[in-house]
Residue frames as qw, qx, qy, qz and C-alpha x, y, z in Angstrom:
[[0.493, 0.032, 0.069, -0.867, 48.34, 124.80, -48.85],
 [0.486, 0.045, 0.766, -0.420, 45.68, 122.23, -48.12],
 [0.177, -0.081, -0.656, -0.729, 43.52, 121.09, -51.17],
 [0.220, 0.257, 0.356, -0.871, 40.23, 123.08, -50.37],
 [0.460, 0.046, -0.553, -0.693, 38.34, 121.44, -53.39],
 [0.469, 0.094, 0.748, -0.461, 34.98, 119.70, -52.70],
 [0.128, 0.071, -0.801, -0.580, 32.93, 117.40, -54.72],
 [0.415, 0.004, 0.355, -0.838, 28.78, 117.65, -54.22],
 [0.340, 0.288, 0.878, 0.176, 28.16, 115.21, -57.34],
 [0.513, 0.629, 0.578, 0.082, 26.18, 115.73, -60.55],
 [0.412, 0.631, 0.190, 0.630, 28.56, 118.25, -62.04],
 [0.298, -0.942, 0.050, -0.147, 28.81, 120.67, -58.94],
 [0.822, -0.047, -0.074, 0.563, 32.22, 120.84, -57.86],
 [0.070, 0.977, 0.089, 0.183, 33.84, 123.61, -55.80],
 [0.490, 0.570, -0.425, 0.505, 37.22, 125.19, -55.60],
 [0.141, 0.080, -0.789, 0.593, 37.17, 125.30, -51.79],
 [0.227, -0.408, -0.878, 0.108, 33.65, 124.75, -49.51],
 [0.114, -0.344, -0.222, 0.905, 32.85, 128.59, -49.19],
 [0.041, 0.538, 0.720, 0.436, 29.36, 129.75, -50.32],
 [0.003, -0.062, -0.273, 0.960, 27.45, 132.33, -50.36],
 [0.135, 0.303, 0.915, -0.231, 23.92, 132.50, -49.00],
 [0.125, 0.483, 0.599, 0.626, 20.73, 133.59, -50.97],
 [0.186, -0.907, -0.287, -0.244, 19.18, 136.82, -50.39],
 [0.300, -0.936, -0.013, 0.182, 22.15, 138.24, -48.92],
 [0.529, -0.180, 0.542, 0.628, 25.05, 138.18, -51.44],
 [0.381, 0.664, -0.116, -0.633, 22.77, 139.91, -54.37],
 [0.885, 0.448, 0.031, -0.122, 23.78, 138.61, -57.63],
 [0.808, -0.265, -0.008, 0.526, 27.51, 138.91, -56.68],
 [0.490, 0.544, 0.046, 0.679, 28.49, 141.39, -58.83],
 [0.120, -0.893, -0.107, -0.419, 27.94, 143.87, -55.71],
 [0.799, -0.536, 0.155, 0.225, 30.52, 142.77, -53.91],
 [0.836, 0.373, -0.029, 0.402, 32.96, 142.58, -56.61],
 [0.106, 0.805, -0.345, 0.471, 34.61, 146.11, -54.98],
 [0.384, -0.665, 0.454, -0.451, 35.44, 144.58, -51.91],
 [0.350, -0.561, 0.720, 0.209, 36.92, 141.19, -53.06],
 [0.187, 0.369, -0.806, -0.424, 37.48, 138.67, -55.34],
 [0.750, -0.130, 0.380, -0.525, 34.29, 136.69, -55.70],
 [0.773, 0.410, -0.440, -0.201, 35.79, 134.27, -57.83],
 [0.256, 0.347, -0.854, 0.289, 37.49, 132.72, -55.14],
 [0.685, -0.030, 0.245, -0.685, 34.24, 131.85, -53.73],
 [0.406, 0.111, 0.898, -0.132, 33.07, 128.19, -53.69],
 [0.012, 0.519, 0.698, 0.493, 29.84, 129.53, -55.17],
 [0.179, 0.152, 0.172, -0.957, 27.29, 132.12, -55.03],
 [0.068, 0.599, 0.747, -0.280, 23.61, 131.25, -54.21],
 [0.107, -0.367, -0.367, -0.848, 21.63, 134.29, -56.34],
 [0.490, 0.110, 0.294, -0.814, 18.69, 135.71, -54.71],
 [0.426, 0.361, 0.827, -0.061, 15.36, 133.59, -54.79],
 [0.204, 0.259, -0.436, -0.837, 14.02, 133.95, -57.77],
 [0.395, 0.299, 0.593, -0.635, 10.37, 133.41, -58.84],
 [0.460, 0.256, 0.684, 0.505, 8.46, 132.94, -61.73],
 [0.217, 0.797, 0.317, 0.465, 6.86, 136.30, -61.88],
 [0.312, 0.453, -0.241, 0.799, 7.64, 139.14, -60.71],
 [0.518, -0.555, -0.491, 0.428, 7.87, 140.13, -56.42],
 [0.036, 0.830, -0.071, 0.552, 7.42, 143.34, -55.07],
 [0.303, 0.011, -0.641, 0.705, 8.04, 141.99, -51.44],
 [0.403, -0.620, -0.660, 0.132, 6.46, 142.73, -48.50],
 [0.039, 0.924, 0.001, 0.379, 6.15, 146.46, -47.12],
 [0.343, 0.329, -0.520, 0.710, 8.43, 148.30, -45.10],
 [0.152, -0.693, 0.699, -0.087, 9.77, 147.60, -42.43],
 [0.990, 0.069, -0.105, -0.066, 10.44, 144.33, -43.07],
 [0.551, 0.257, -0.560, 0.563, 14.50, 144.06, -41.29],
 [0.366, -0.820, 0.229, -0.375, 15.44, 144.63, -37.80],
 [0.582, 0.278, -0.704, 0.296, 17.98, 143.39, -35.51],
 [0.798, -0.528, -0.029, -0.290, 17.52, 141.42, -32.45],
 [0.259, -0.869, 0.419, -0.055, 20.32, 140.57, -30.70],
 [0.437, -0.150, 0.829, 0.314, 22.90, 138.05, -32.35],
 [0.414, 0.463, 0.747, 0.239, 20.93, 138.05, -35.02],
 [0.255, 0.199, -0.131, -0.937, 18.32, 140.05, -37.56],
 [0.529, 0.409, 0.725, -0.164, 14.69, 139.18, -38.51],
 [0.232, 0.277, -0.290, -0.886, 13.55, 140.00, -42.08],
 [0.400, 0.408, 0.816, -0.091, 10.80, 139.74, -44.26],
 [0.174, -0.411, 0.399, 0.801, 11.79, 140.71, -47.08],
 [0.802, 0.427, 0.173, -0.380, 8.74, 138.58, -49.28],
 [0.746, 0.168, 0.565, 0.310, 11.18, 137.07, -51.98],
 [0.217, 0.866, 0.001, -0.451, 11.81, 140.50, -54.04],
 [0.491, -0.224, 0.586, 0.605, 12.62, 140.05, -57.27],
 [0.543, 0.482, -0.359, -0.586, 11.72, 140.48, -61.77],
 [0.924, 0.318, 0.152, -0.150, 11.22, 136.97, -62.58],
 [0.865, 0.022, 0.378, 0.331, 12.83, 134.02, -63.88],
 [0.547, 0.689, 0.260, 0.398, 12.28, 135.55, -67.66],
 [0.006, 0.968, -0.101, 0.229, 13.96, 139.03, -66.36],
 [0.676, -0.498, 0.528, 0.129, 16.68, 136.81, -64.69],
 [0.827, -0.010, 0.506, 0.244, 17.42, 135.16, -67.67],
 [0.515, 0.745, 0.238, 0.350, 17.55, 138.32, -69.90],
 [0.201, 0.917, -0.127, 0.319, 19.16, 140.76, -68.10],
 [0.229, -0.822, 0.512, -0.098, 21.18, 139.04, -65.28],
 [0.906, -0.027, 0.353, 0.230, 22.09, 136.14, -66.38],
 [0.597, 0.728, -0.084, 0.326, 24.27, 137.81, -69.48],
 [0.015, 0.901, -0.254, 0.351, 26.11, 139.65, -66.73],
 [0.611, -0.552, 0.536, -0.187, 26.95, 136.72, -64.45],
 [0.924, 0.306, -0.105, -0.206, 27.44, 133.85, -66.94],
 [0.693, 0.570, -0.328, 0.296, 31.20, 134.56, -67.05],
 [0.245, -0.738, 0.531, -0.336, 31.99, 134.78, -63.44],
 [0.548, 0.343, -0.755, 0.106, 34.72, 132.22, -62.51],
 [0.250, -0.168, 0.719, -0.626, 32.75, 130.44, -59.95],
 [0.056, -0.375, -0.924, -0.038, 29.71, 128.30, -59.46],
 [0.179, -0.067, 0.154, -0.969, 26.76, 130.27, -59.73],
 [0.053, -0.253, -0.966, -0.021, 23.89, 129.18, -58.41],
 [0.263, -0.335, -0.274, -0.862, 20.08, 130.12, -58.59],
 [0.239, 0.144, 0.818, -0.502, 17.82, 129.82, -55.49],
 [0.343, -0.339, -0.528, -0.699, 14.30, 129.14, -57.09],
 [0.149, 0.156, 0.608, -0.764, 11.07, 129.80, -55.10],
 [0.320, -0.263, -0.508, -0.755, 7.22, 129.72, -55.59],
 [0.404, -0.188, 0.223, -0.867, 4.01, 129.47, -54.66],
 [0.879, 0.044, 0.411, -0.236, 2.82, 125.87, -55.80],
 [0.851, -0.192, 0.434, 0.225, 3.99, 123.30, -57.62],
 [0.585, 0.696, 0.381, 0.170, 3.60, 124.28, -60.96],
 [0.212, 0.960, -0.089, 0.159, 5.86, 127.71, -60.33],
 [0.563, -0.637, 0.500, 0.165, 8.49, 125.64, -59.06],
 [0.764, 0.054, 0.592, 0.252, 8.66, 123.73, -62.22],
 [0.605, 0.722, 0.233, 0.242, 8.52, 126.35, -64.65],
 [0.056, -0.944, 0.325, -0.007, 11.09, 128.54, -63.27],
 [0.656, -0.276, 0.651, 0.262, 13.35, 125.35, -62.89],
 [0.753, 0.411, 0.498, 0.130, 12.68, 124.41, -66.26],
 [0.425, 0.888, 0.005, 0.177, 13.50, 127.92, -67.79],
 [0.288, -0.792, 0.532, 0.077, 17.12, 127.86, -65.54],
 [0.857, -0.014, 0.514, 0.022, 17.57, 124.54, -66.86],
 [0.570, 0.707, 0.216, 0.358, 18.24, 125.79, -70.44],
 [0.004, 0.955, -0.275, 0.110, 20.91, 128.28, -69.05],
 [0.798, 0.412, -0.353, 0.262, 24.49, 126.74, -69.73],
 [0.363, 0.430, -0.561, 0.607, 26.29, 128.55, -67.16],
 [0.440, -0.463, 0.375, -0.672, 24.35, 127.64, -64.13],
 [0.298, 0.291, -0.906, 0.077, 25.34, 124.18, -62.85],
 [0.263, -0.329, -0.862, 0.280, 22.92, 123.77, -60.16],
 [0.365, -0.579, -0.318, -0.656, 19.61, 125.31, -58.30],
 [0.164, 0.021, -0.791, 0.589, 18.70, 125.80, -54.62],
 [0.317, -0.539, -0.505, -0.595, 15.04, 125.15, -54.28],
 [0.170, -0.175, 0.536, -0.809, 13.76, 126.68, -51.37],
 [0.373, -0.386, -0.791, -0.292, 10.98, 125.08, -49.85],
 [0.161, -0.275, -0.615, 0.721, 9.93, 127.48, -47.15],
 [0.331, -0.052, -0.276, -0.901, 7.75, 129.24, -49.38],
 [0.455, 0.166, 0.616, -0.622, 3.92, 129.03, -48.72],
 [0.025, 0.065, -0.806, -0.588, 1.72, 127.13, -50.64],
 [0.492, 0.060, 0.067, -0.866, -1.38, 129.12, -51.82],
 [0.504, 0.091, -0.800, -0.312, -2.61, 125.58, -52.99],
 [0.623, -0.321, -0.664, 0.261, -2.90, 124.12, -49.37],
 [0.337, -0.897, -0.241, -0.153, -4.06, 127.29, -47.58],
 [0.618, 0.671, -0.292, 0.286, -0.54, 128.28, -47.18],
 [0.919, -0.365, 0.149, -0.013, 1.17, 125.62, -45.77],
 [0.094, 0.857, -0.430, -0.266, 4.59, 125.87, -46.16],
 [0.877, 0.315, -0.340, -0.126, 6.07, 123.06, -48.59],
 [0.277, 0.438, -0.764, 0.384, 8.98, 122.22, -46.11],
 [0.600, -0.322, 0.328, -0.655, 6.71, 121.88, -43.30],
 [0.911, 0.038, 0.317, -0.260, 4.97, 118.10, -44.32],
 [0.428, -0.274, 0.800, 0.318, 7.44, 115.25, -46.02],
 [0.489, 0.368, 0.790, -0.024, 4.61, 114.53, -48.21],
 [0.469, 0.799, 0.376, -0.015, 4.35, 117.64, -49.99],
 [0.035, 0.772, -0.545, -0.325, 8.23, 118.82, -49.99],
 [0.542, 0.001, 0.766, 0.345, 8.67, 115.21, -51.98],
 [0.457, 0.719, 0.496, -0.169, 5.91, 116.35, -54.19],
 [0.420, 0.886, 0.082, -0.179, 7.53, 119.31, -55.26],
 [0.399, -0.518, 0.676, 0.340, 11.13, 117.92, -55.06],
 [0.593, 0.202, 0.769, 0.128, 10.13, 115.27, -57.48],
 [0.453, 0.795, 0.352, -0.194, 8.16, 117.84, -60.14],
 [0.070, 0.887, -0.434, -0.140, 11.28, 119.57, -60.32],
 [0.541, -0.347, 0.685, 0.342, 13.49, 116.76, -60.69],
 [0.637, 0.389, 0.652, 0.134, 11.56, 115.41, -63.67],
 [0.225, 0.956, 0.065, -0.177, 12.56, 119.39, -65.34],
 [0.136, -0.937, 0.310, -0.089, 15.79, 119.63, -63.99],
 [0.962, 0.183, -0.178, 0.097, 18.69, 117.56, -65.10],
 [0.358, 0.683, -0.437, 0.464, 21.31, 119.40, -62.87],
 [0.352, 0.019, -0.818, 0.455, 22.40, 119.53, -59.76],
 [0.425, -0.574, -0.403, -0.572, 19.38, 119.78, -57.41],
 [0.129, 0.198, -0.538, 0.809, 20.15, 121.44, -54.01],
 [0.339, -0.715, -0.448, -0.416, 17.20, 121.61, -51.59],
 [0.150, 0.441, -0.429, 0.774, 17.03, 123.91, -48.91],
 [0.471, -0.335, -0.798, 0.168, 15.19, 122.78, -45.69],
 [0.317, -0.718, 0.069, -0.616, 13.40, 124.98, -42.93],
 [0.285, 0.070, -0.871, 0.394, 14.29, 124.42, -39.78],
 [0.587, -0.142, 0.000, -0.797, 10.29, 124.82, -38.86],
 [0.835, -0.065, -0.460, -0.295, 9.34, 121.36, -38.62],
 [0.899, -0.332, -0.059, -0.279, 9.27, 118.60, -36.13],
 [0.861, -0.052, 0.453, 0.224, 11.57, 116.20, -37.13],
 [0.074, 0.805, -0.328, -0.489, 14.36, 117.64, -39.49],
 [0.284, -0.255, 0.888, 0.255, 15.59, 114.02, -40.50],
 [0.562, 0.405, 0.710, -0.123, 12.22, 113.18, -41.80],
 [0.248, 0.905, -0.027, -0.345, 11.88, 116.38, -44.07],
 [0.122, 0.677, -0.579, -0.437, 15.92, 115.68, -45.43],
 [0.267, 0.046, 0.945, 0.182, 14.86, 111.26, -46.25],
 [0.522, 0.637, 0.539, -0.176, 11.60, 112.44, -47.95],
 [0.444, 0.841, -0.257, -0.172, 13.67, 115.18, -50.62],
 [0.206, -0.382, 0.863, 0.260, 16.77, 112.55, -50.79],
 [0.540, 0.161, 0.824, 0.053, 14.14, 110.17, -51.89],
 [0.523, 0.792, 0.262, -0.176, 12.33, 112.79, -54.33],
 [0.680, 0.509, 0.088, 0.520, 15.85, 113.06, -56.48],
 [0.206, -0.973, 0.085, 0.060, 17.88, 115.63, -54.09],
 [0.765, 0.435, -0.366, 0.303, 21.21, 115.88, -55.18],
 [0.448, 0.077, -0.548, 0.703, 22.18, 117.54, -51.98],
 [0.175, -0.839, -0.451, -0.248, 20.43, 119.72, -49.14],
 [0.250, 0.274, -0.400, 0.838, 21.34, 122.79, -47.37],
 [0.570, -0.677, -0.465, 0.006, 20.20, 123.38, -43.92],
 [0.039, 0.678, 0.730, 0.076, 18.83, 125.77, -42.46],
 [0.033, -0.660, -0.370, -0.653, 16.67, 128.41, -43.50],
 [0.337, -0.447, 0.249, -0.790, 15.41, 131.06, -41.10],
 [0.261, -0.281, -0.754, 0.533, 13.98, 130.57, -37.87],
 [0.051, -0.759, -0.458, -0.460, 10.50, 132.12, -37.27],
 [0.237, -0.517, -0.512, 0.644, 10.48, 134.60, -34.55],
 [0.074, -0.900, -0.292, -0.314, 9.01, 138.41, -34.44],
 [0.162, 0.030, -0.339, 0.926, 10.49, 142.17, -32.59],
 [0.184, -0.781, -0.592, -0.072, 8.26, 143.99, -30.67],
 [0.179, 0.366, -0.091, 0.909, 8.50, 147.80, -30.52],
 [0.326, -0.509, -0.690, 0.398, 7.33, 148.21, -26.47],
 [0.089, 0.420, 0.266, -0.863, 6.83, 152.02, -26.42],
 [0.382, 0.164, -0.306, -0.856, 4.58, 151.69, -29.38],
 [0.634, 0.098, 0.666, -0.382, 3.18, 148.34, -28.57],
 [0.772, 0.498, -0.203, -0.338, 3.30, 147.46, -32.31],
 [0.875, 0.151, 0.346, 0.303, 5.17, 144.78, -34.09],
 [0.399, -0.672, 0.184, 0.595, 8.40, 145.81, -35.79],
 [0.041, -0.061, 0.765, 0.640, 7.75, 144.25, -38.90],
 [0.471, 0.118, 0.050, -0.873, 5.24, 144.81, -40.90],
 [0.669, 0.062, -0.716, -0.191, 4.43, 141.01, -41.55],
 [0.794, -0.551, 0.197, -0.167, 4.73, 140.71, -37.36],
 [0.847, -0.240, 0.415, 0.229, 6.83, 137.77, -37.81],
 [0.245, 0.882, -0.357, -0.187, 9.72, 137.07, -39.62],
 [0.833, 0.197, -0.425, 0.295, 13.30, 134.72, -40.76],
 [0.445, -0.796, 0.388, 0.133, 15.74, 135.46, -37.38],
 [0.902, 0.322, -0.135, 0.252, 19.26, 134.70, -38.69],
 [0.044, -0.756, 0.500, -0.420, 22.60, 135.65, -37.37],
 [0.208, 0.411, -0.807, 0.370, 24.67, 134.14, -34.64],
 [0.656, -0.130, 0.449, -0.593, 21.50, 133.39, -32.05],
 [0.740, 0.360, -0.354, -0.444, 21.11, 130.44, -34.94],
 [0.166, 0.665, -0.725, -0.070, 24.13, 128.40, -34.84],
 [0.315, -0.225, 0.819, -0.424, 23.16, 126.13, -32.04],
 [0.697, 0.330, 0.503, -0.391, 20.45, 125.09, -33.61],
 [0.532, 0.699, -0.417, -0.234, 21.97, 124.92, -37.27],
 [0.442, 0.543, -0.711, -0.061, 24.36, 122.81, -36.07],
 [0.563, 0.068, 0.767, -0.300, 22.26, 120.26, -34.24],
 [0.716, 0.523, 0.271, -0.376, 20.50, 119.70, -37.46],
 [0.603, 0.643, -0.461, -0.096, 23.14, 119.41, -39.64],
 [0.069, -0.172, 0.982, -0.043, 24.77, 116.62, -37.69],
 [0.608, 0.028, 0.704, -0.365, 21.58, 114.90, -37.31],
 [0.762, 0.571, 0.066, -0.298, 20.57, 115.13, -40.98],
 [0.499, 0.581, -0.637, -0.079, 24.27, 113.96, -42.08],
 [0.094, -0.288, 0.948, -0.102, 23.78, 110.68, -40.09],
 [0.594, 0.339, 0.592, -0.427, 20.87, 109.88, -41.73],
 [0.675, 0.649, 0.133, -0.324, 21.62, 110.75, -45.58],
 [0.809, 0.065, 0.437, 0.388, 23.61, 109.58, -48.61],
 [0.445, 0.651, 0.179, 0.589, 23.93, 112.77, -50.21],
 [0.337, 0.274, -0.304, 0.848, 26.05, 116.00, -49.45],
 [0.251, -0.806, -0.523, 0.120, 24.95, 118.34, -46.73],
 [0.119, 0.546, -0.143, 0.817, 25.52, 122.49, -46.77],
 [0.482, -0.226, -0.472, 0.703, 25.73, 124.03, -43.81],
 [0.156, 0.528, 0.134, 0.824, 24.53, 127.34, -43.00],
 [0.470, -0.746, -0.399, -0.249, 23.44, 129.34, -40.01],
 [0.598, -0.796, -0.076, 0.053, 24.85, 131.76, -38.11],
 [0.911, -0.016, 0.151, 0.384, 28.37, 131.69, -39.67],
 [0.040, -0.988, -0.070, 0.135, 30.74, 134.56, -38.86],
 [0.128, -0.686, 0.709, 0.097, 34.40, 133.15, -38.93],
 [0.241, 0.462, -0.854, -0.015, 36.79, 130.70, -39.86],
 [0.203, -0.137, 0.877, -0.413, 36.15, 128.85, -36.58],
 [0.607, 0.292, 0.320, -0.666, 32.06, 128.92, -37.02],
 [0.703, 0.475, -0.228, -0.478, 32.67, 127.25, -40.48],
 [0.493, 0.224, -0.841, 0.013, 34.74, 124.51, -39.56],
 [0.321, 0.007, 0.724, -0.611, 32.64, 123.41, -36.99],
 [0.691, 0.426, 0.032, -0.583, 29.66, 123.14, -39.30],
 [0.545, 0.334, -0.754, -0.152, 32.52, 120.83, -41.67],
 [0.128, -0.286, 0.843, -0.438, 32.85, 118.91, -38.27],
 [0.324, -0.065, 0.610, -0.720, 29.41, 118.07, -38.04],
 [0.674, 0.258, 0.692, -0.003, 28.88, 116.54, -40.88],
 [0.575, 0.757, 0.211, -0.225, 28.93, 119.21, -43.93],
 [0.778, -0.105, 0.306, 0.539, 30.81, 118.89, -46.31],
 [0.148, 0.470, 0.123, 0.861, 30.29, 122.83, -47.74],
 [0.175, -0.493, -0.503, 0.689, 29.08, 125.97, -45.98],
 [0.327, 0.411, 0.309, 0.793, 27.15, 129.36, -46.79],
 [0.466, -0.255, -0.409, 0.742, 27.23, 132.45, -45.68],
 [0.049, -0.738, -0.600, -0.306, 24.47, 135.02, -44.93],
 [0.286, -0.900, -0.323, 0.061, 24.28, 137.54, -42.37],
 [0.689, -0.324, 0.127, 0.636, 27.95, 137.90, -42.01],
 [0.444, 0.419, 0.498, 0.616, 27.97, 139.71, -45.56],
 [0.054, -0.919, -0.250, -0.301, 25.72, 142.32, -44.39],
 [0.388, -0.878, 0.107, 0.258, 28.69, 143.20, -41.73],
 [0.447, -0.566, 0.485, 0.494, 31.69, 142.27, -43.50],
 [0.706, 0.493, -0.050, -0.506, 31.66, 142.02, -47.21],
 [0.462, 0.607, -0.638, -0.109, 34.74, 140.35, -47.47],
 [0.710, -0.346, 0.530, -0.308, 34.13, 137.51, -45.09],
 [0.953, 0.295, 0.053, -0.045, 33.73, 134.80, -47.51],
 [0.530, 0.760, -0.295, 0.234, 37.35, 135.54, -48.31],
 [0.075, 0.617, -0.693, 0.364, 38.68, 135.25, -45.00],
 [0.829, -0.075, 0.429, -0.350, 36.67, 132.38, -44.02],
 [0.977, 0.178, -0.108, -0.050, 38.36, 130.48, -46.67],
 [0.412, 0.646, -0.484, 0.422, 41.66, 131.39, -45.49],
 [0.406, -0.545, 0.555, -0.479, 41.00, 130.73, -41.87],
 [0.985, 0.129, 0.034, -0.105, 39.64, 126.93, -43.45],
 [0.675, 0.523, -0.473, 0.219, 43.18, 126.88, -45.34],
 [0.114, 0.538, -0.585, 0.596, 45.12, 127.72, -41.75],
 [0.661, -0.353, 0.519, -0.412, 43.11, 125.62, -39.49],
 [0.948, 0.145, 0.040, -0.279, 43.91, 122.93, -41.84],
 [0.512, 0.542, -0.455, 0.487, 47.79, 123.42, -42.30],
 [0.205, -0.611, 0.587, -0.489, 47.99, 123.55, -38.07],
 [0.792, -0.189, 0.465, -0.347, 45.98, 120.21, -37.50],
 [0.141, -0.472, 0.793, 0.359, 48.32, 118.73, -40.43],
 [0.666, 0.501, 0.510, -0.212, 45.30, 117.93, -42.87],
 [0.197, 0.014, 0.641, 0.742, 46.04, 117.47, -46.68],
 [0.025, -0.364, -0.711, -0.601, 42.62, 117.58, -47.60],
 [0.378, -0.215, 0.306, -0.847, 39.10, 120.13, -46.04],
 [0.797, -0.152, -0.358, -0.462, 37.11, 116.59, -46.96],
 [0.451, 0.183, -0.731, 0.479, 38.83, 115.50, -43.78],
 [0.126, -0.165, 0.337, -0.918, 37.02, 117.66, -41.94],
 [0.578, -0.153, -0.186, -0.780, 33.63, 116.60, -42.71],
 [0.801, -0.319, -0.391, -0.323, 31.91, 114.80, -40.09],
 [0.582, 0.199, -0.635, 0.467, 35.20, 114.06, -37.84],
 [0.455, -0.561, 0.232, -0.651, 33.39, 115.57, -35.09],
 [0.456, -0.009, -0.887, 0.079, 34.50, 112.97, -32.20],
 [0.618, -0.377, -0.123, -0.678, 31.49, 111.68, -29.67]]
């Protein structure tokens, strides 16, 4: 067997390169019937917030072909309700658990960091920066280089772990966006968040969601996931996650190929629960046929 262990820096360190993506893995424990998350890389928690989210009304899913759109809003109980009632329950699972954090401006990015910060068993954070910011007529904080440094930075100066940012793939220029949070103190970034798009329901002429628009994820992604992740891993000094569109084995070593040196997995979950599980086994076996010792072989070897 292949040695499947991967090293992100600042204390993160996973058993093989398999993650699981926020908002569609729960808090793990709901999976636990249907396999062994502990053999997970890590688990990505739902975004969490500093107060408390109802979300956005219903409907707010739907599937579009290869894919699904949602707009879900960021449902959750707060940090403080995270840190009392599920954090006791996950503390002890034999994996990396990680917390996506979310907000609204700067300030609720730093206090929810700040209050995960003080939690022993959580090693690292994944700050989302797709979130609007009521501050700047709500402009999303990934969007402008100038104000995802801002809040990269606010949070560093909290947060003495590892500091993951996630990226949208909204924007212009992806490379700018990942050299402006490398410079604000990213320890690493995954890439990428939704894709905007919208469903239209033709015999009713309405929008499907009740928000109109929405995240599209699923398989329709990929292509575009994995243009961005090469481009952003020949531009930065720190790790890159993967993510988009990832269904299999194959889908996830491609993604290593292109420059990442972890993956994580989202939609898949909702069809298979146990994916994560055979996605690291299909990593182990595509690495034992191409006579690789190590998966950190993989990353980037993509030949051009």
């Amino acid at each position: 067997m292949a040695d499947l262990k991967v090293d992100l820096g600042k204390g993160l360190t996973l058993s093989n390169p398999v993650m699981t993506a926020s908002g569609t893995f729960g808090y793990g424990t709901e999976y636990a019937d249907f396999m062994d998350i502990s053999r997970l890389g890590g688990i990505i928690v739902k975004g969490t917030t500093l107060h408390h989210r109802e979300g956005n009304p219903y409907p707010r899913m739907a599937e579009t072909p290869s894919g699904m759109l949602n707009a879900v809003g960021l449902q959750n109980k707060g940090v403080d309700y995270f840190v009392e009632k599920i954090y006791p329950d996950i503390k002890d699972t034999a994996t990396n658990m990680i917390v996506n954090v979310s907000g609204s401006s700067v300030e609720d990015y730093v206090a929810t960091a700040a209050k995960i910060n003080e939690l022993d068993s959580i090693p690292a954070i994944e700050l989302n920066i797709s979130c609007p910011n009521v501050k700047q007529g709500g402009m999303t904080f990934g969007t402008d280089p100038k104000v995802a440094k801002e809040v990269v930075s606010a949070v560093r100066n909290v947060y003495s772990k590892h500091l993951m940012v996630k990226l949208t793939p909204n924007v212009t220029s992806i490379t700018d966006m990942a050299l402006a949070v490398e410079e604000a103190g990213a320890d690493s970034v995954s890439l990428i968040n939704t894709l905007m798009g919208m469903a239209i329901d033709a015999r009713t002429r309405r929008p499907v969601l009740s928000t109109v628009t929405g995240g599209l994820s699923g398989p329709c992604v990929k292509p575009v996931a994995l243009r961005m992740v090469w481009q952003v891993s020949k531009v930065l000094s720190v790790p890159v996650v993967g993510l988009g569109g990832i269904m299999n084995a194959t889908d996830a070593v491609e993604f290593l190929l292109a420059g990442a040196s972890a993956v994580e997995v989202g939609t898949a979950n909702f069809i298979n629960p146990a994916v994560g599980e055979e996605i690291i086994c299909g990593i182990n076996e595509y690495l034992d046929q191409n006579g690789m010792n190590s998966v950190t072989e993989l990353t980037g070897a993509l030949i051009v």
